[in-house]
N, C-alpha and C positions, 0 to 999 in steps of 0.2 A: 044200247047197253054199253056201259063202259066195268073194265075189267082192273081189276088192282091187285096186282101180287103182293101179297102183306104175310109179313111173318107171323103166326102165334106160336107165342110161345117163346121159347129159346131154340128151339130145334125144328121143328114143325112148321112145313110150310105150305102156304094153302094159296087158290086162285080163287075171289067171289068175287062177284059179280053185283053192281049198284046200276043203278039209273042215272042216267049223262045227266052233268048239271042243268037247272031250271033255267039258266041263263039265256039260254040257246044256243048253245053252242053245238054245229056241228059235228058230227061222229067222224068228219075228213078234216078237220083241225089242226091235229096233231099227234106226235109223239111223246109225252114224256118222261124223259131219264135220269133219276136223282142219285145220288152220293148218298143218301140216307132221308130220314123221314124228318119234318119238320120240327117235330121238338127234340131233335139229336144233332150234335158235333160231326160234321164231313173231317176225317181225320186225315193227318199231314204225315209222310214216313220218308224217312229222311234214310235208305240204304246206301253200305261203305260204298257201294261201286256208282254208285250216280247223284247227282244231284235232288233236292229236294221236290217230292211230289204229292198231290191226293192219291189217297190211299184208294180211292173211288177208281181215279183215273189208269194209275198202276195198275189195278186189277186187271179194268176192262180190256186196256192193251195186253197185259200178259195172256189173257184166255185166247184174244183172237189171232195171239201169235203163235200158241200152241194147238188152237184148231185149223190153222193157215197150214201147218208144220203136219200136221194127221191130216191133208186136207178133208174136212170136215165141216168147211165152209161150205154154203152161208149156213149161221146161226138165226135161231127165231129172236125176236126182241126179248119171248119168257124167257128162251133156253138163257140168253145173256144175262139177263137179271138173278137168275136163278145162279148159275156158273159163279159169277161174281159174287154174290152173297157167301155161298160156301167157302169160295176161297177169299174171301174178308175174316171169314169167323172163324177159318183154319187157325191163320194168320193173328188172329186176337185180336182185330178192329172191332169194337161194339157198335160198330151203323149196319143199317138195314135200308141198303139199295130197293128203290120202286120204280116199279114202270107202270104209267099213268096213260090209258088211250080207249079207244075204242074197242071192244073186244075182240072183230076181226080184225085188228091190227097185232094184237098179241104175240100172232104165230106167225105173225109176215116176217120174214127177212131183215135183218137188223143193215140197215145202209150197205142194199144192195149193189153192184158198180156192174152196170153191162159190159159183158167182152168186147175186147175190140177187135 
């Protein structure tokens, strides 16, 4: 089973659940993490204090500097997808961030780092 966090709606957000592609592809593949959905703009924000960035990538660092900071690390790959999208649509970006994988990977740990 492969899992897709997909917005309906404007507000409303939901986790279902499809059948892995027919291709054959492995359910140990991968990860993956989009800036928004494929018929949409990955948008670009250019804030007074820094140079120019995706709005996508902005996010992601802002959230995991602020859960770093509560340490509240690690995050699930949904919690981040989900975190991100809110604070996109805060913010007045119209993309909708996806996370594309395996179902058990959903709630795994977003780029876990062993202690050293």
């Amino acid at each position: 089973m492969y899992v897709y966090v997909a917005r309906s709606g404007a507000t409303c957000i939901s986790a279902c659940t499809a059948k892995a592609p027919k291709r054959g592809i492995d359910e140990n593949v991968g990860i993956l993490v989009s800036g928004c959905l494929a018929r949409e703009c990955a948008a670009d924000a250019r804030p007074p204090e820094s140079e120019p960035h995706g709005a996508f990538s902005h996010a992601v660092n802002k959230l995991l500097r602020q859960l770093h900071a509560e340490e509240a690390l690690p995050v699930s790959n949904r919690e981040l997808i989900l975190g991100v999208r809110d604070s996109l649509s805060r913010t007045g970006f119209a993309q909708s961030p996806c996370l594309e994988c395996a179902e058990k990977w959903a709630d795994a740990p977003f780029i876990l780092r062993e202690e050293e």
